[in-house]
RODO-2510 file (C-alpha; in nm, 4 decimals, decimal comma):
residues 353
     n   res          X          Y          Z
     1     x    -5,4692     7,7718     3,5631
     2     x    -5,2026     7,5327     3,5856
     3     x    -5,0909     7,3643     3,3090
     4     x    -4,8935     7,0344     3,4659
     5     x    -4,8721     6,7385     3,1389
     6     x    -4,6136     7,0083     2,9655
     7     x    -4,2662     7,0742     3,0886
     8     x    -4,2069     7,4684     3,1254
     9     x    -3,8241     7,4613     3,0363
    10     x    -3,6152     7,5355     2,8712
    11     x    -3,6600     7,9009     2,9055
    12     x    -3,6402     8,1620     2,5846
    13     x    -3,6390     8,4900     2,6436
    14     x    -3,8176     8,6943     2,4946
    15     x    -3,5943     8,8218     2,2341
    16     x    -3,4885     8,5460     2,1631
    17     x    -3,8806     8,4360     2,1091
    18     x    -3,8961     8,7653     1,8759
    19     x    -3,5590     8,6733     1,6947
    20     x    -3,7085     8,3801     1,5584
    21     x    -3,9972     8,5486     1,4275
    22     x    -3,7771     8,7538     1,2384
    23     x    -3,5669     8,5017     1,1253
    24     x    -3,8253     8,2930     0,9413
    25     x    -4,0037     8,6295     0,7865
    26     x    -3,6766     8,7497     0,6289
    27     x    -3,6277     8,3879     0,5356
    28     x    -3,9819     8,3220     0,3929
    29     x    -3,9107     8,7023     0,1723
    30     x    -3,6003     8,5339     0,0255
    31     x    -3,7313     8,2191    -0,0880
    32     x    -4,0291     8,3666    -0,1839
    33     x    -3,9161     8,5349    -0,5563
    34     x    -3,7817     8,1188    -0,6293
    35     x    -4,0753     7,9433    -0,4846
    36     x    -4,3252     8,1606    -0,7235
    37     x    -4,0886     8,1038    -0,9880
    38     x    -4,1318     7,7226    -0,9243
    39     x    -4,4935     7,7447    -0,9295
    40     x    -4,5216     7,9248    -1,2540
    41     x    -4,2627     7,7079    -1,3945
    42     x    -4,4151     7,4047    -1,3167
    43     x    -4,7955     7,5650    -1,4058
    44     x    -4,8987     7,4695    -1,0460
    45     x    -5,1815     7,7477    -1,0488
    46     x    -5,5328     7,7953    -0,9231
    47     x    -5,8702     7,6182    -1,1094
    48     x    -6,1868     7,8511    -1,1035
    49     x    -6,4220     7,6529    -0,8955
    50     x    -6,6997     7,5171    -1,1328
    51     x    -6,9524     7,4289    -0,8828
    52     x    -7,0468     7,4649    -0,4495
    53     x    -7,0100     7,2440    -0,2077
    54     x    -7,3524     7,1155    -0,2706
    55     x    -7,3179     7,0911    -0,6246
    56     x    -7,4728     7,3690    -0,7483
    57     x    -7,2945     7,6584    -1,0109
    58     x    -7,0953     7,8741    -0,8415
    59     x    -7,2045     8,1726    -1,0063
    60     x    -7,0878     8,4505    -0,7383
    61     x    -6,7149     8,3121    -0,7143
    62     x    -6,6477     8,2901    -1,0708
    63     x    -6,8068     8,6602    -1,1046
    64     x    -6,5571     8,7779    -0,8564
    65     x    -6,2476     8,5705    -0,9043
    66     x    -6,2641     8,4886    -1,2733
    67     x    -5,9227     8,6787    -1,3089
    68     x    -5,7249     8,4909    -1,0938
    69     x    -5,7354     8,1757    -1,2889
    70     x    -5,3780     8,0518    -1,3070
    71     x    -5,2373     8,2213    -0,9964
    72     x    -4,9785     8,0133    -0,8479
    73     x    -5,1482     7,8238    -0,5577
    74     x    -4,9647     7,5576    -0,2962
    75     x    -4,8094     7,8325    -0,1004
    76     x    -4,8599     7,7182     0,2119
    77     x    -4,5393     7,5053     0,1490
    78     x    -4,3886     7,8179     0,1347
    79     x    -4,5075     7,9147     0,4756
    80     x    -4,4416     7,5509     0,6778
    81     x    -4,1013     7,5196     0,4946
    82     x    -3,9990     7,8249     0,6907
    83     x    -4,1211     7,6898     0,9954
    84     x    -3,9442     7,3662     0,9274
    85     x    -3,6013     7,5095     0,8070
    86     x    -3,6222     7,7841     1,1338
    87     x    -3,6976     7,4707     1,3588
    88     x    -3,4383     7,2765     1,2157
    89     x    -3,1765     7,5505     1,2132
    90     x    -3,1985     7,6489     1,5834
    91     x    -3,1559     7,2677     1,6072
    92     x    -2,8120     7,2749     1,4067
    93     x    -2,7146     7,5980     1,6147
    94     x    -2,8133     7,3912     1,9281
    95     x    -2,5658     7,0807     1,8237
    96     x    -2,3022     7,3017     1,7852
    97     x    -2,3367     7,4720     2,1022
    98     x    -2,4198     7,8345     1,9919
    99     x    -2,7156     7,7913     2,1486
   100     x    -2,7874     7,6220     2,4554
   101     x    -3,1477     7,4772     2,3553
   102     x    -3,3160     7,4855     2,0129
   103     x    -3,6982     7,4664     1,9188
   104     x    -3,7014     7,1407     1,8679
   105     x    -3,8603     7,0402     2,1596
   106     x    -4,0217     6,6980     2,2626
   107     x    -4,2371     6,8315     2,5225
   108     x    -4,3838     7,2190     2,3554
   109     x    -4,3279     7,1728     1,9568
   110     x    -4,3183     6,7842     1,8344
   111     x    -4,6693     6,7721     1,8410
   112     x    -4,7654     7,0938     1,6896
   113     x    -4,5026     7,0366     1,4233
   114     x    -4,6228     6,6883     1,3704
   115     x    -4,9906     6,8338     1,3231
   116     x    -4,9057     7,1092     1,0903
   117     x    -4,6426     6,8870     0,8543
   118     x    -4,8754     6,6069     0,8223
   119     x    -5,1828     6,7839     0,7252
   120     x    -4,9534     7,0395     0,5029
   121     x    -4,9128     6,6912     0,3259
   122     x    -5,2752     6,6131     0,3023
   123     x    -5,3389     6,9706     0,1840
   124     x    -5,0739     6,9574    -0,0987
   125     x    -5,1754     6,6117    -0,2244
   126     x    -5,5276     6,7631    -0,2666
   127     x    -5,4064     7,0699    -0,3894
   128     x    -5,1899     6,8775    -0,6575
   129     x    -5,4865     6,6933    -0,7791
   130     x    -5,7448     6,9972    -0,8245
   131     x    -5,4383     7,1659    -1,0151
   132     x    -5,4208     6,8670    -1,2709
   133     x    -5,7773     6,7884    -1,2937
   134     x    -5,8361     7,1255    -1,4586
   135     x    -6,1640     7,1960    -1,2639
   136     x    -6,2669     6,8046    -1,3864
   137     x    -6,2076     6,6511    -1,0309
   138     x    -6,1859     6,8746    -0,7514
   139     x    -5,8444     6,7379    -0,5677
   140     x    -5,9154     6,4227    -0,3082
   141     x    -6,2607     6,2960    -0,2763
   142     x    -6,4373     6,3720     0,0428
   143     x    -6,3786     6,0626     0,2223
   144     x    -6,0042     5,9756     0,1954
   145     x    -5,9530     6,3555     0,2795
   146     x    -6,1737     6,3064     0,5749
   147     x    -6,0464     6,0014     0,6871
   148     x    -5,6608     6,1079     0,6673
   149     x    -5,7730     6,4308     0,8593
   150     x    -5,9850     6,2197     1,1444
   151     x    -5,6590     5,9659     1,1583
   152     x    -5,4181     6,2329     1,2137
   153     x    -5,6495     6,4029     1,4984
   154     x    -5,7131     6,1079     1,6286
   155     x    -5,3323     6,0354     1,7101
   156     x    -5,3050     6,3273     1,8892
   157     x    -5,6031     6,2794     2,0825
   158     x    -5,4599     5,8852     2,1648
   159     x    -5,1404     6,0732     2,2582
   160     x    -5,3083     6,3701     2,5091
   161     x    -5,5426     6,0964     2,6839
   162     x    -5,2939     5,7978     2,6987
   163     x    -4,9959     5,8895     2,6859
   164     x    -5,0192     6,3036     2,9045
   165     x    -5,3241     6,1605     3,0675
   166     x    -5,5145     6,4389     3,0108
   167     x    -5,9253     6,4225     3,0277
   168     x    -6,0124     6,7363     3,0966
   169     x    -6,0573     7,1261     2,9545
   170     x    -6,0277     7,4880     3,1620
   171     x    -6,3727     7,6723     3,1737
   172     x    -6,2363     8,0148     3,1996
   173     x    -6,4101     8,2143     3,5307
   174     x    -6,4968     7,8855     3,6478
   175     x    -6,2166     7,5740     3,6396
   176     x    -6,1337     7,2824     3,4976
   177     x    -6,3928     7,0380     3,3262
   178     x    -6,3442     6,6577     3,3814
   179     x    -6,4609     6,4566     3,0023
   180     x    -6,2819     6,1619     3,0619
   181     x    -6,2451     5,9176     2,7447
   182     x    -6,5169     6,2090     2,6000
   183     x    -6,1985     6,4438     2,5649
   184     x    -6,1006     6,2380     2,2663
   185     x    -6,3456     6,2941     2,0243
   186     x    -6,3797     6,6605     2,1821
   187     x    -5,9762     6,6792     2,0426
   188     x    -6,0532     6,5319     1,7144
   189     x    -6,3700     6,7925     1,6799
   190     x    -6,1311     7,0805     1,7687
   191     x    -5,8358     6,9825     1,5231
   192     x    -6,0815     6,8748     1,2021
   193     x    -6,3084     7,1501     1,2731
   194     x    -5,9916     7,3935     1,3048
   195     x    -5,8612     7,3062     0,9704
   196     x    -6,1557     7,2855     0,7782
   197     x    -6,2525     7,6285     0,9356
   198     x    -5,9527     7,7485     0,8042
   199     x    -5,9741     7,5838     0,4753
   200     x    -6,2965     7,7557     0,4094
   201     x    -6,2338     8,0937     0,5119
   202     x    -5,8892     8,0840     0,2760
   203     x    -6,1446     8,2475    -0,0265
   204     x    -5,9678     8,5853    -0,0648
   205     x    -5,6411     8,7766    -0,0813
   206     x    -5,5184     8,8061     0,2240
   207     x    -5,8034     8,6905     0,4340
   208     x    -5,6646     8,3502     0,6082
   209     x    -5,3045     8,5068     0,6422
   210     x    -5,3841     8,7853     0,8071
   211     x    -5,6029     8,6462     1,0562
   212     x    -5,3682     8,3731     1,1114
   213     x    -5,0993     8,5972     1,2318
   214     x    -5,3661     8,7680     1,4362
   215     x    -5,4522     8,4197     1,6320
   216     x    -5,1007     8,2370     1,6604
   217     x    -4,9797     8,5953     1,7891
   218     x    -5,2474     8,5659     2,0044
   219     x    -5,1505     8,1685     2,1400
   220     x    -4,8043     8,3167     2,1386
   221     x    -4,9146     8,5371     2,3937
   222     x    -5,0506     8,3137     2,6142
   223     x    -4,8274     8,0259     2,6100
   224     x    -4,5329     8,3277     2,7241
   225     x    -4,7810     8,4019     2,9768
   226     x    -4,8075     8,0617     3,0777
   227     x    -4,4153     7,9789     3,1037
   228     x    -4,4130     7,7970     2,7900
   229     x    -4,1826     7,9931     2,6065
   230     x    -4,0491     7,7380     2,3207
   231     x    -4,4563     7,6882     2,2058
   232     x    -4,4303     8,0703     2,2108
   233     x    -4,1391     8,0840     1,9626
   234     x    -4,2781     7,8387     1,7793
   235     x    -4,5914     8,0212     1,7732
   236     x    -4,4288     8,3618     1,6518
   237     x    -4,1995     8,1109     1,3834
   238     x    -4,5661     8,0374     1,2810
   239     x    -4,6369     8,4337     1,2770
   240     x    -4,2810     8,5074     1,0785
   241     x    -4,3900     8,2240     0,8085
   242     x    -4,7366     8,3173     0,7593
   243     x    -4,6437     8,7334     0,7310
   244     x    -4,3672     8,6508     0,4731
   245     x    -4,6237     8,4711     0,2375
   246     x    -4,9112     8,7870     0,3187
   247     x    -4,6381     9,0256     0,1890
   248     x    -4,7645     8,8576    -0,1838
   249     x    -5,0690     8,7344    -0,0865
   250     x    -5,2334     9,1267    -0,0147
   251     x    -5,4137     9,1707    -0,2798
   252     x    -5,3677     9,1526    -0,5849
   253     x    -5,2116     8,8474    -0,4828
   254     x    -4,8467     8,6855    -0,6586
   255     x    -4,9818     8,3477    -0,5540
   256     x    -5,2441     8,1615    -0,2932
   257     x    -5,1791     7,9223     0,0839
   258     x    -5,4113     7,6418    -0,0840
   259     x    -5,5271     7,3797     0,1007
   260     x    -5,1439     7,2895     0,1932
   261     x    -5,1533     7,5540     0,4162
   262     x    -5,4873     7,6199     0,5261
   263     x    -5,5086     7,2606     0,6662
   264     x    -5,2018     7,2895     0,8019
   265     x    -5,2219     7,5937     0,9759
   266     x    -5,5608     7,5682     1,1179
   267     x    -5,4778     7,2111     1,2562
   268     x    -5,1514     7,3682     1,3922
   269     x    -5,3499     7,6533     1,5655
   270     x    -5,6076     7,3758     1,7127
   271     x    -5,3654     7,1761     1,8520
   272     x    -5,1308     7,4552     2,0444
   273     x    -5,4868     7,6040     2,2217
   274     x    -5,5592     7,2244     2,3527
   275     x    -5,1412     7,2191     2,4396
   276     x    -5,2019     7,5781     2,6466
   277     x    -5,5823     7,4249     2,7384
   278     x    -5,7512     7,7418     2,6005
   279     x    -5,9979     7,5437     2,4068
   280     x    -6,2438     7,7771     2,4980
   281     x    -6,0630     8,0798     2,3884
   282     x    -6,0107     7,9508     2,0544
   283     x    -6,3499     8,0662     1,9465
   284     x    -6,2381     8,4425     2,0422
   285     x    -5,8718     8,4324     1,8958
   286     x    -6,0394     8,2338     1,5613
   287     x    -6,3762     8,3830     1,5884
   288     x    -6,3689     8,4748     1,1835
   289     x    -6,3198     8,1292     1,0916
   290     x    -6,5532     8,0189     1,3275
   291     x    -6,8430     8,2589     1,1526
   292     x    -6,7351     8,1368     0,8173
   293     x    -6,7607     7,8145     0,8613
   294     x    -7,1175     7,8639     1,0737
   295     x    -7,2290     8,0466     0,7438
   296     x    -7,1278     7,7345     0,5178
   297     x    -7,3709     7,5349     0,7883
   298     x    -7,6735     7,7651     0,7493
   299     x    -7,6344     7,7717     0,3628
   300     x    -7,6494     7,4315     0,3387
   301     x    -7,9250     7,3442     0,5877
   302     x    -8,1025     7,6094     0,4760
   303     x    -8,0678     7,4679     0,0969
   304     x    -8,1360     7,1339     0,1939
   305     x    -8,4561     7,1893     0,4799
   306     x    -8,6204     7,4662     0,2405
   307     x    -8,6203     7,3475    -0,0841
   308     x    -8,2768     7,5519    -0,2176
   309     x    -8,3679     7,8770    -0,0343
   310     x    -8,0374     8,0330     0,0433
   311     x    -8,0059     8,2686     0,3886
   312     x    -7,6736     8,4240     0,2608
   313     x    -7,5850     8,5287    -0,1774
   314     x    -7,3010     8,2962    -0,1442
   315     x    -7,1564     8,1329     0,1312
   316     x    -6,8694     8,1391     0,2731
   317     x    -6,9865     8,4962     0,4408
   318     x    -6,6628     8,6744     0,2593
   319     x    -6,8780     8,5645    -0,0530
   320     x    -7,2094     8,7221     0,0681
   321     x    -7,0237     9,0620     0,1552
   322     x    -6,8151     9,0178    -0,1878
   323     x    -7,1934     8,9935    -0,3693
   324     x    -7,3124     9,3302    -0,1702
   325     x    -7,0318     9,4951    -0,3499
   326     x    -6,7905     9,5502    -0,0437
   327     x    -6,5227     9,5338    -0,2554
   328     x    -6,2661     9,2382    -0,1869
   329     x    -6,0134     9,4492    -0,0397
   330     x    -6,2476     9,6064     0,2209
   331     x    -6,4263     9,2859     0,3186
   332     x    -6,0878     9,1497     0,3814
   333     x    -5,9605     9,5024     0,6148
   334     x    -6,2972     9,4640     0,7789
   335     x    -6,2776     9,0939     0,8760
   336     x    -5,9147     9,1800     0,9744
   337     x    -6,0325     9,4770     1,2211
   338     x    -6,3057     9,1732     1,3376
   339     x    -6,0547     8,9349     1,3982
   340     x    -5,7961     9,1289     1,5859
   341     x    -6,0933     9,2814     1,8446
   342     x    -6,2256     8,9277     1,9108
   343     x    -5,8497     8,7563     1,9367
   344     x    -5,7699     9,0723     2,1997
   345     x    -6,0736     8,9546     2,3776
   346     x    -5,9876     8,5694     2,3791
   347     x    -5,6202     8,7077     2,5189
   348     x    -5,7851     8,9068     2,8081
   349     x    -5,9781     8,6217     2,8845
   350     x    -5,7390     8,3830     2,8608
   351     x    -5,5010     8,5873     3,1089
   352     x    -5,7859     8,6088     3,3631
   353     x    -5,9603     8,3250     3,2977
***
């Protein structure tokens, strides 16, 4: 598979690739002990969710997680401030000629970077209204939230078909699919379906961190593989962020990603497998969030199709285990184990593919 609309150099190696990681998860433990701090101070913490997606009491969630009310949420700006500052600093290091190129690069990290600030910003504003609503109004209603998140795929759709000319999308084993102008809305899908996925699996301690470290470890891999070794560091700068917040987010967790980083972070990790045209893969490398947001699906079909007959005890799946009495800790180690064996999968077929 050649990928020809994104320029392969500079080179990093991979040390260097590595040393960034490192960077922004010694960075991230720093300014975590101030951020949380900030949060508290500020009484930015977590409502108990009154009700489900469909309106209904959310009796199962508020059994479980009753004792986390007030937990400092909004620490996904915790996690892309890292990635920002790390970007930014190889950029300073770069102008001063200590290094010879920094991350900051138009071809491999503007757009991911654009992606993951943008909807970090959607995520916090929604965040920041479900924090002072009290559990009265649940953040942004659906549609402006929709509607930001469709505008700000839709740009980088607009950009990929009209500006890198790219219509089409590798079939691993078998080649490259043309979609023409159907690539667009196939883009959009993949970024809004991304974040949301993300968004709804982010319902435990540690859950959404851990597997997000799994999959952009995973992209890292396969952009390296690919010659694209800025999206790699970039990738492992996500990996460095996200680990330094999942040091306090294990549980019992010192404070939560919130939508501000869930959104970000799955629309981040959408946009780098069309950038490395793994589309395909993603399911593998994300396959967790991919079952949890299929199980939000069948709950609510089911509800609505057979007169409030549930197929799951609560939905998102973490939920349903959470009800059988896994134990929050375990259901999170097992969907961990789940996640890395499918995302080592998605790498082996991305490789061969």
């Amino acid at each position: 598979m050649q990928i020809d609309f994104i320029p392969v150099r500079p080179d990093i190696p991979m040390e260097g690739i590595l040393g960034y990681g490192f960077f922004t998860f010694v960075l991230g433990l720093i300014l975590t002990p101030w951020f949380i701090s900030f949060l508290r101070r500020n009484k930015l913490g977590k409502q108990l969710r009154v009700e489900t997606v469909d309106g209904r009491e959310a009796t199962v969630f508020r059994q479980y997680h009753k004792d986390k009310f007030g937990t400092p949420t909004m620490g996904g700006l915790l996690i892309w401030g890292s990635i920002l500052c790390t970007v930014l600093f190889s950029r300073s290091l770069s102008y001063f000629g200590v290094l010879e190129h920094s991350l900051l690069q138009r071809g491999q990290v503007y757009l991911p970077l654009f992606i993951l600030l943008s909807l970090g910003i959607l995520g916090g504003i929604d965040d920041y209204l479900n924090i002072i609503g009290a559990g009265k109004k649940k953040g942004l209603d659906w549609l402006p939230k929709i509607t930001f998140l469709l505008a700000i795929s839709l740009f980088g759709a607009l950009w990929f078909y009209f500006k890198l000319g790219i219509d089409e999308i590798h079939v691993p084993f078998w080649g490259d699919l043309r979609l023409g102008w159907m690539y667009i809305p196939v883009f959009v899908f993949i970024i809004a379906g991304t974040a949301n996925a993300v968004n709804v699996t982010d319902g435990l301690d540690g859950l959404a961190g851990g597997l997000l470290v799994i999959a952009f470890s995973a992209f890292g891999i396969l952009a390296y593989v690919e010659g694209l070794s800025v999206l790699a560091a970039f990738c492992f700068v996500c990996v460095g962020g996200i680990a330094a917040f999942l040091w306090h987010n294990v549980p019992p967790a010192l404070f939560f990603m919130g939508d501000t980083g869930a959104l970000a972070l799955g629309g981040a990790l959408g946009v780098i497998a069309l950038m490395i045209d793994q589309m395909l893969v993603l399911p593998f490398v994300g396959f967790v969030f991919l079952i949890e947001m299929l199980s939000v699906i069948i709950q609510l079909t089911s509800k609505k199709f057979r007169g409030g007959k549930k197929v799951f005890r609560a939905a998102p799946i973490h939920h349903h285990f959470e009800a059988l009495e896994w134990g929050e800790s375990k259901v999170t180690m097992r969907l961990w184990i789940i996640g890395a064996f499918a995302a080592f999968l998605g790498v082996v077929i991305g490789i061969l593919g």
